[in-house]
N, CA, C and O of each residue as an XYZ file, in Angstrom:
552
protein
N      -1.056     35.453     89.198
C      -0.131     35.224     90.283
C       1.229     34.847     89.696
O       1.362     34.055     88.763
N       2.314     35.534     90.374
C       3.845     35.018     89.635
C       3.989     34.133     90.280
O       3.700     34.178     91.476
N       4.458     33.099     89.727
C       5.206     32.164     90.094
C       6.407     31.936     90.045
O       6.899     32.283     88.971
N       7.222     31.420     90.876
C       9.281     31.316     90.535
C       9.290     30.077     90.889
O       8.474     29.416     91.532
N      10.548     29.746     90.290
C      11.308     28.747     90.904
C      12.128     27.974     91.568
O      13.219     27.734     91.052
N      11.830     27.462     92.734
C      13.032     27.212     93.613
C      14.209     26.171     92.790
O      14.007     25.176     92.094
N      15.279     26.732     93.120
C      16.625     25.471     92.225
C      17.181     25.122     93.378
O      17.648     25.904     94.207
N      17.133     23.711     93.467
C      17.881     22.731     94.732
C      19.432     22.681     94.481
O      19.712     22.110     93.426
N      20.284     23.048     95.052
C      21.882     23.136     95.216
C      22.061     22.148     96.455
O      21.999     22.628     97.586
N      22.253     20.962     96.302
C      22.757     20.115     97.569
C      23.758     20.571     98.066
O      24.444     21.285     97.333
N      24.222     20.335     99.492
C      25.048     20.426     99.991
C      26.004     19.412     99.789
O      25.667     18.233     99.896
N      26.892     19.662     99.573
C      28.128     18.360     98.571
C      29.200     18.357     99.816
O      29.648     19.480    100.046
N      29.658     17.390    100.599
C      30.771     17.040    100.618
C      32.300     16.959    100.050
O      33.364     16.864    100.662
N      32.040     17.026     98.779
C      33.399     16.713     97.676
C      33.364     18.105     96.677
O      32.441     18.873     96.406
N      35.036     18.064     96.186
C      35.116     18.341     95.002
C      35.177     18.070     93.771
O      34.637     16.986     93.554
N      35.519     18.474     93.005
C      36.007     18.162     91.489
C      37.112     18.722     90.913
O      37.364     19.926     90.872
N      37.925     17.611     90.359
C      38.426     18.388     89.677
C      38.817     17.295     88.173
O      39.217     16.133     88.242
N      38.531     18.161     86.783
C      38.579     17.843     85.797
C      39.990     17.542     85.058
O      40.571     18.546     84.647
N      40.585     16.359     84.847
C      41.780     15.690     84.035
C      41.302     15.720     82.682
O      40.137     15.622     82.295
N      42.667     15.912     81.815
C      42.673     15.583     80.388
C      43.829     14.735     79.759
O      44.939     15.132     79.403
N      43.472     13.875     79.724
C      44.806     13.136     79.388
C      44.595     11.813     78.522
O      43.595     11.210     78.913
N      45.083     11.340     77.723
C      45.167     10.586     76.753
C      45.348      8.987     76.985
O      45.378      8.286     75.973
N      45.476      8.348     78.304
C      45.810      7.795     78.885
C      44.348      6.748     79.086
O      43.218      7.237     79.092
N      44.533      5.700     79.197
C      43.294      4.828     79.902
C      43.583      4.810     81.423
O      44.661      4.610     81.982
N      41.912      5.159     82.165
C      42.016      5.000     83.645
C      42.852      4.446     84.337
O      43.534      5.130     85.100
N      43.065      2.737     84.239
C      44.166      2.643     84.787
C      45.548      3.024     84.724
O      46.001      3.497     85.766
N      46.593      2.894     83.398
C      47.141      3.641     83.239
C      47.221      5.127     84.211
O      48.226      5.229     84.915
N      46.295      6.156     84.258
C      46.246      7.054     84.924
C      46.094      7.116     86.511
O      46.560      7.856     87.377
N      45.320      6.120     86.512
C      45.428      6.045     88.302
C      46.908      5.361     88.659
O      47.274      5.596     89.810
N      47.706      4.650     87.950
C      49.361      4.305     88.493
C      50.102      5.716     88.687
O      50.853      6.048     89.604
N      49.639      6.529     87.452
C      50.252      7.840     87.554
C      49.740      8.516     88.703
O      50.484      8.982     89.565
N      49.027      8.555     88.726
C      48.658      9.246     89.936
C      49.137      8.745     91.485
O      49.628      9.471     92.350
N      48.848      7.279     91.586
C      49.266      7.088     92.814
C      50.479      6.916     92.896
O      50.899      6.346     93.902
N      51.304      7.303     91.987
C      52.927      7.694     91.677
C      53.065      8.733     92.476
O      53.678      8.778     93.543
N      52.356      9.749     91.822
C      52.361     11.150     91.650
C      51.765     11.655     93.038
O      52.596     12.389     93.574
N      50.916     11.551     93.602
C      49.802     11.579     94.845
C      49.909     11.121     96.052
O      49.441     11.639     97.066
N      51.065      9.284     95.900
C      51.324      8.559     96.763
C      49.886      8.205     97.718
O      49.672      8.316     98.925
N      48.994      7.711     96.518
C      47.861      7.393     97.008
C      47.764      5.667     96.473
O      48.617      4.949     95.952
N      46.418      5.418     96.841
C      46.057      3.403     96.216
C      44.634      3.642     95.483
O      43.489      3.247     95.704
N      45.344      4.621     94.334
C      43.590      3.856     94.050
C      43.644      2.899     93.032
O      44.461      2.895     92.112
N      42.622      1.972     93.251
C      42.252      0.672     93.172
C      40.612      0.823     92.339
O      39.766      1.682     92.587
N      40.522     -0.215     91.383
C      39.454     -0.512     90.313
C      38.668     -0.817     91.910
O      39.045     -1.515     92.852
N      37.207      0.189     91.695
C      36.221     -0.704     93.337
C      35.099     -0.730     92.309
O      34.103     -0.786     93.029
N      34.767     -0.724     91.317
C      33.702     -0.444     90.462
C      33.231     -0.113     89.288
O      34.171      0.137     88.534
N      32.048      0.023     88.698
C      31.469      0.630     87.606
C      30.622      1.110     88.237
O      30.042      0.422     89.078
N      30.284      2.440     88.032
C      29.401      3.506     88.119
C      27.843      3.048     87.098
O      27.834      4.039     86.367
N      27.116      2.550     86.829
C      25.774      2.588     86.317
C      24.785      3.222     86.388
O      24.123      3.298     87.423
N      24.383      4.011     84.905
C      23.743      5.100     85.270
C      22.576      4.602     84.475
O      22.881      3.974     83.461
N      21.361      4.748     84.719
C      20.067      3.786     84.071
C      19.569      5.867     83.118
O      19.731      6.971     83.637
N      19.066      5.570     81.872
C      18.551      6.491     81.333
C      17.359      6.091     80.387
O      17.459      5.421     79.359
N      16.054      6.700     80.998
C      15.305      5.928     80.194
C      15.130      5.836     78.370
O      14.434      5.105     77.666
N      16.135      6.969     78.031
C      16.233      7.287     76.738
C      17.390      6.083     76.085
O      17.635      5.985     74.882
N      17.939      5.325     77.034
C      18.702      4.617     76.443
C      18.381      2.855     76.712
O      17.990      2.696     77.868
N      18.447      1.726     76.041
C      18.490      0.509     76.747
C      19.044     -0.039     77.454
O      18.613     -1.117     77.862
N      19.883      0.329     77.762
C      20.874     -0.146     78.348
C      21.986      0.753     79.673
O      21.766      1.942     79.442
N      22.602      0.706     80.396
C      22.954      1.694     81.134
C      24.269      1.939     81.053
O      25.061      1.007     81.197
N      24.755      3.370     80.785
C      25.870      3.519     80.728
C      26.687      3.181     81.974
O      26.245      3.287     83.118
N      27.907      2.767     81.657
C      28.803      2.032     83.127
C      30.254      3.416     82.499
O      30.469      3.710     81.323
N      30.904      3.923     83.594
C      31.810      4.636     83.906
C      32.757      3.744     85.016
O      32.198      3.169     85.950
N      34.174      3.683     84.843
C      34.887      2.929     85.879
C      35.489      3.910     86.570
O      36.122      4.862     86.112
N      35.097      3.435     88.550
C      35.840      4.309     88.863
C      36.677      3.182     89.993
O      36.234      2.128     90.448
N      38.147      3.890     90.265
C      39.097      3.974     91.070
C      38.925      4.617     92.372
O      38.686      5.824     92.409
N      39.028      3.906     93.476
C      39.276      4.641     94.384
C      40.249      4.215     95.757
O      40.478      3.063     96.125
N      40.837      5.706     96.512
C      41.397      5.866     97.370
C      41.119      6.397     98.561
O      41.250      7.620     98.533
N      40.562      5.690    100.298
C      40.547      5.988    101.150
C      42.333      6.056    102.116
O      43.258      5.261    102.286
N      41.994      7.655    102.574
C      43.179      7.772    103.318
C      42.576      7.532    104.823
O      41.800      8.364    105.293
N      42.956      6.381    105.552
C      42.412      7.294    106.938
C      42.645      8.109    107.561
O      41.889      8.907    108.114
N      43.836      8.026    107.569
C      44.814      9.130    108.383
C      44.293     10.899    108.200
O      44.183     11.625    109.188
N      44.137     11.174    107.394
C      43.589     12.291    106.602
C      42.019     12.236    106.589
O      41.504     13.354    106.584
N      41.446     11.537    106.583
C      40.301     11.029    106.478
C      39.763     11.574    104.879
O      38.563     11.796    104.717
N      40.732     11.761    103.752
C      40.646     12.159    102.743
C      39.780     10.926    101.558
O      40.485      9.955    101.283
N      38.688     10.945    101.052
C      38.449      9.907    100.204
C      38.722     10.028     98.420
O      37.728     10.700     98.146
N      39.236      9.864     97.447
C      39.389     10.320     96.367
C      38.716      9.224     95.225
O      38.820      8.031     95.512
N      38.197      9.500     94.256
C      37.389      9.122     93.240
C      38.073      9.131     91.914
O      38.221     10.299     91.553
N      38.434      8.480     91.257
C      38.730      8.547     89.594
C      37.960      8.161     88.558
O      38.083      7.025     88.100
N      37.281      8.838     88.171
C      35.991      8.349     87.255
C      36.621      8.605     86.126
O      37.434      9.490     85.860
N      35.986      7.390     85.205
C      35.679      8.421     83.819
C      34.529      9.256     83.591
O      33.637      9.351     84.435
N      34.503      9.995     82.258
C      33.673     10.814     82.042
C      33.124     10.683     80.788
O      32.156     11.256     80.288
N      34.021      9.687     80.259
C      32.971      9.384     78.635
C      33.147      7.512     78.867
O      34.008      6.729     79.267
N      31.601      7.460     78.279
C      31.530      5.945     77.984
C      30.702      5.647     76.715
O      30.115      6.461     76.002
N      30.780      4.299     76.586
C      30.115      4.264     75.139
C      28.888      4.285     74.793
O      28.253      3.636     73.962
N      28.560      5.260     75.656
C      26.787      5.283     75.130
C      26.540      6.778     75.368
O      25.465      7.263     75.016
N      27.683      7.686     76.070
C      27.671      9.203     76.229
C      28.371      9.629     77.177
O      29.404      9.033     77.482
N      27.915     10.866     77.912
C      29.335     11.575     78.732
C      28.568     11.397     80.132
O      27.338     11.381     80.174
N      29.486     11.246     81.438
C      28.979     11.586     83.085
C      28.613     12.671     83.168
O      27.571     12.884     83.788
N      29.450     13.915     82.481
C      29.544     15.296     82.435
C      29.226     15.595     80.751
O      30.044     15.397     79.852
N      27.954     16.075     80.587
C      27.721     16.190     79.077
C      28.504     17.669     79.251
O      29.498     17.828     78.542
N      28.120     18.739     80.135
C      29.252     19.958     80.201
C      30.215     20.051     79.997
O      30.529     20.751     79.035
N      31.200     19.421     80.757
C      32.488     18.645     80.924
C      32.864     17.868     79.421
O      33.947     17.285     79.388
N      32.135     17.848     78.370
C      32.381     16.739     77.184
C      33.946     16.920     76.434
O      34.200     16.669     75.256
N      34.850     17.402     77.423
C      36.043     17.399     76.562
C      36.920     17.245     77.951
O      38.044     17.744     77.996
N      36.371     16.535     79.087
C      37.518     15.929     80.554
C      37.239     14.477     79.441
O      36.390     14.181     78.600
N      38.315     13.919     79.933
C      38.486     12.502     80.331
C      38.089     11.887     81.268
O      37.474     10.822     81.302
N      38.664     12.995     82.613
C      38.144     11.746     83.996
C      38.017     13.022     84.635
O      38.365     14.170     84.357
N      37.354     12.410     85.666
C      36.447     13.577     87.313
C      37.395     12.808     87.922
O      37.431     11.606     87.662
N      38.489     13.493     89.004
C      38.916     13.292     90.638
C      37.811     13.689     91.720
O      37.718     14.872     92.048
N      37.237     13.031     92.104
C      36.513     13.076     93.359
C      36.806     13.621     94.478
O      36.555     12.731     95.290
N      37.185     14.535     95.059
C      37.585     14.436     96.297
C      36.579     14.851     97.852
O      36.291     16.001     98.184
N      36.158     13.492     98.672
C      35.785     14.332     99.555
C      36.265     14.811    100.840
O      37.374     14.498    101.274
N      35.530     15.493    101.395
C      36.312     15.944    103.067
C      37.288     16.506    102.767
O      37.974     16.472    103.789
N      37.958     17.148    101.824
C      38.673     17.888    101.682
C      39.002     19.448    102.240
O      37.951     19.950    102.638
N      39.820     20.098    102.344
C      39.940     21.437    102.853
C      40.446     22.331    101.354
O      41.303     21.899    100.583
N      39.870     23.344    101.216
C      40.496     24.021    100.503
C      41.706     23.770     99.923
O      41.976     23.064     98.951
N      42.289     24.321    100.516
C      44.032     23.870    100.642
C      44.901     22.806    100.508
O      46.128     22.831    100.407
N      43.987     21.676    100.519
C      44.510     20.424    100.197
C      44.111     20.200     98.665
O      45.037     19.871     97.924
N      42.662     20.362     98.028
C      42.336     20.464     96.965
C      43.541     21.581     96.361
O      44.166     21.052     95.442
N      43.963     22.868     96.637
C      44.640     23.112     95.436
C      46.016     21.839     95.683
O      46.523     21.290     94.705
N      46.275     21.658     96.512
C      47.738     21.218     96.998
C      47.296     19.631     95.863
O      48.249     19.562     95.088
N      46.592     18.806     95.628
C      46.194     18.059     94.603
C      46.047     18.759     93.682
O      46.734     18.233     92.806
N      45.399     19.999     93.107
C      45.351     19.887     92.180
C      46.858     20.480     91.364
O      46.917     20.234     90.159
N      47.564     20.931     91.739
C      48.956     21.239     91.462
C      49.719     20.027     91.296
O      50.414     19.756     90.317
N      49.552     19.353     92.271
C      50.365     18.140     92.011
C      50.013     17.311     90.566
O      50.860     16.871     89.789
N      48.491     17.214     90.411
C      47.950     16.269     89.155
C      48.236     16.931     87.896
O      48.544     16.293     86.889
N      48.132     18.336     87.933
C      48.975     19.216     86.992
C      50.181     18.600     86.065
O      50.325     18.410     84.858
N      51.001     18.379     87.281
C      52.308     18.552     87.132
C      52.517     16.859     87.274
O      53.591     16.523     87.774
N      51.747     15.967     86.948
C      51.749     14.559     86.786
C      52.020     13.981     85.146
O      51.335     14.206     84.148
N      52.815     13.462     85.229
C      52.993     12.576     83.858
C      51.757     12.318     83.160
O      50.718     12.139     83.794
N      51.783     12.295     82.245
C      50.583     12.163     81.070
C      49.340     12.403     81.330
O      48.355     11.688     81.144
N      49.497     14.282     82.122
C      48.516     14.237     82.075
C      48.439     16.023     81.396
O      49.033     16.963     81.923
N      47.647     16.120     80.263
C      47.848     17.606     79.845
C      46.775     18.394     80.557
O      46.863     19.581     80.244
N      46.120     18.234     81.121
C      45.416     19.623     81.822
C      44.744     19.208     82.649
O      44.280     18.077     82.507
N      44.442     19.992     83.843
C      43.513     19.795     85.350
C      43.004     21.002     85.594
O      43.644     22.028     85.366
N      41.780     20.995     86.091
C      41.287     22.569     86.755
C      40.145     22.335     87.659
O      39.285     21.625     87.139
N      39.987     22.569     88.387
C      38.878     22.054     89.533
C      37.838     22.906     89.076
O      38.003     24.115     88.908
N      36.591     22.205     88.835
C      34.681     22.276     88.340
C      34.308     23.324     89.652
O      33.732     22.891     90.649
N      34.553     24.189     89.568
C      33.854     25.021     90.479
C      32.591     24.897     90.542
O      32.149     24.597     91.652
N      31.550     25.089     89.344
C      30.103     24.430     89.787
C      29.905     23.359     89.278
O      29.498     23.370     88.116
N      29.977     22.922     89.506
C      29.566     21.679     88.638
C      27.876     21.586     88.695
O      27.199     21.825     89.695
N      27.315     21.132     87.224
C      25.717     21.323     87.002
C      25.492     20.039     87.966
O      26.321     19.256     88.430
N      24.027     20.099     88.111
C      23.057     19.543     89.280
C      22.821     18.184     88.802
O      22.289     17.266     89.426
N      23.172     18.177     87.907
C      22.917     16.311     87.057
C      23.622     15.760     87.473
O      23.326     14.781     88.157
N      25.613     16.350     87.124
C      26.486     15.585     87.399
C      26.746     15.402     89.158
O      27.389     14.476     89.652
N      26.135     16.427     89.868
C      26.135     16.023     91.271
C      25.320     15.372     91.866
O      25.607     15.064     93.023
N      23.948     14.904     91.272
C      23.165     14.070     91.227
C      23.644     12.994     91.413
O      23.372     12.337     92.418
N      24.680     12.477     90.236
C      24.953     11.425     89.862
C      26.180     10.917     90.458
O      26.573      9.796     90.136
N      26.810     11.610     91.274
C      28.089     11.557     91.949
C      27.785     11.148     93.485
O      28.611     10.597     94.213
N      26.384     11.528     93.888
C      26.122     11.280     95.421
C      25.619     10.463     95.830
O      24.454     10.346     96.209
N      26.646      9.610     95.802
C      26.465      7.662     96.342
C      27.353      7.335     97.415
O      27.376      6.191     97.870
């Protein structure tokens, strides 16, 4: 008898889009909410438990609720000292979160973060693998 395999693709709310920049998070989130005319604000560490490791990697993220827009935005990092959020991704710095977004507003961010002070490259994760969206849906 053949057997296949079903692959689970959640339905995601948000996007991604991948920063490179040389900059520490905060540092980068001033730029941004320069740049964006957004607030994001230290709300956390991300903790990710792995049983291969003792200890759990922590990622800091930033964030910005618009209401008005009803736009929510995320600034993670993507490397910490015990490994990467995005082992794919192992050459971003930081994930922008964005959810409830429209098309059109995602490029309209991602042009803008582009074209943001210290920051050398952006490109929005079109798929992003099933781990890192795993790990993003909190």
């Amino acid at each position: 008898m053949k057997s296949s395999r079903l692959k689970y693709q959640p339905d995601t709310n948000f996007k991604l889009i991948a920063i490179v920049s040389n900059e520490t998070i905060a540092r980068l989130s001033w730029v941004l909410n320069k740049t964006l005319r957004t607030e994001l604000n230290f709300t956390e560490e991300l903790k990710l438990y792995n049983e291969k490791l003792e200890t759990p990697q922590r990622f800091s993220v930033y964030s910005h609720t618009n209401l008005q827009g009803k736009c929510v935005y995320r600034l993670i990092e993507n490397k910490s000292d015990l490994g990467f959020l995005s082992q794919r991704n192992a050459n971003v710095d930081f994930i922008f979160q964005c959810f409830d977004c429209t098309d059109e507003k995602i490029s309209e961010l991602l042009n803008e973060i582009k074209h943001a002070e210290d920051v050398n490259f952006a490109t929005i994760i079109d798929q992003p693998e099933s781990a890192l969206v795993q790990k993003l849906m909190i």
